[in-house]
C-alpha positions in Angstrom: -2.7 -6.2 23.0 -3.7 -9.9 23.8 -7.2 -8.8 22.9 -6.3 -7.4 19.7 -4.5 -10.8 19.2 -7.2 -13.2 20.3 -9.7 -11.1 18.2 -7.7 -11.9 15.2 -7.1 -15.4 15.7 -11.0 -15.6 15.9 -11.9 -13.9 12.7 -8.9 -16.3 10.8 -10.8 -19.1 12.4 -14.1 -18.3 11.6 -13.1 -17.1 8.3 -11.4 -21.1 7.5 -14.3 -22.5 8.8 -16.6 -20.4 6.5 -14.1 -20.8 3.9 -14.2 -24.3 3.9 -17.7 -24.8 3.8 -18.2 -22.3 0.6 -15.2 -25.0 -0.9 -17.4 -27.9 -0.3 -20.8 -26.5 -2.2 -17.9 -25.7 -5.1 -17.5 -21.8 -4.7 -14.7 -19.6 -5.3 -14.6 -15.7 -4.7 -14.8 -15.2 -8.6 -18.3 -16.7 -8.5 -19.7 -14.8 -5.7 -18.1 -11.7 -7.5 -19.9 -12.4 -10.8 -23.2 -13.1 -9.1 -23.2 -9.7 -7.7 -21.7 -8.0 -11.4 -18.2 -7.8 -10.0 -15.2 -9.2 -11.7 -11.9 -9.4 -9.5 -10.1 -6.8 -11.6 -12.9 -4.3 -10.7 -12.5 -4.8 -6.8 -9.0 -4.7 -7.3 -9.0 -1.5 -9.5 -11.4 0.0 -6.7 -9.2 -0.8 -3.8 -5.9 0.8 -5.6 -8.5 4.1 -6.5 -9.4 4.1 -2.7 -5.6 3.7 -1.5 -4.5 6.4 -3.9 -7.1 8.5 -2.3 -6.2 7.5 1.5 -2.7 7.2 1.6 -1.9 11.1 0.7 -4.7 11.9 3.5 -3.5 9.9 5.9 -0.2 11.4 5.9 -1.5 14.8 5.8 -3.7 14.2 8.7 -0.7 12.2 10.5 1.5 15.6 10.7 -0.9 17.5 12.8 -2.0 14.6 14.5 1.4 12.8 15.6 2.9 16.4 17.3 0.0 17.0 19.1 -0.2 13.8 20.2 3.3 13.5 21.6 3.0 17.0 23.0 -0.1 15.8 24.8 1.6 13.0 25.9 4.8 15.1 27.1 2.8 17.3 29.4 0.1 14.8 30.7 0.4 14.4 34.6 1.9 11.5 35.7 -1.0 8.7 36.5 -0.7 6.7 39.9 -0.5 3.3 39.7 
């Protein structure tokens, strides 16, 4: 979990850094968006079509997967430390 943690803290890092240095050569997300023939209402509109497509399979997929799962995890043999 400290891994996980640690991994994070990086990326935020390296993301402020990066952040930063698009800030000082005066450039916002909307910029690079346009320059690529994107406007922030189209990646938001695509993100809500893909989460309206995920969600619902998600859950579907999460009631097989979460029984079998626990049943797996019910019967395993006990490890040795």
């Amino acid at each position: 979990m400290l891994r996980v943690i640690a991994t994070l803290f990086k990326i935020a890092v390296a993301s402020l850094l990066v952040g930063t240095g698009l800030s000082a050569f005066d450039l916002s997300a909307e910029d690079i968006l346009l320059r690529i023939g994107l406007t922030p209402e189209n990646v938001l509109a695509a993100l809500e079509q893909g989460m309206a497509w995920a969600l619902p399979n998600v859950v579907l997929g999460s009631m097989i997967i979460v029984p079998v799962w626990f049943l797996v995890y019910l019967f395993k043999p006990p490890s040795r430390d």
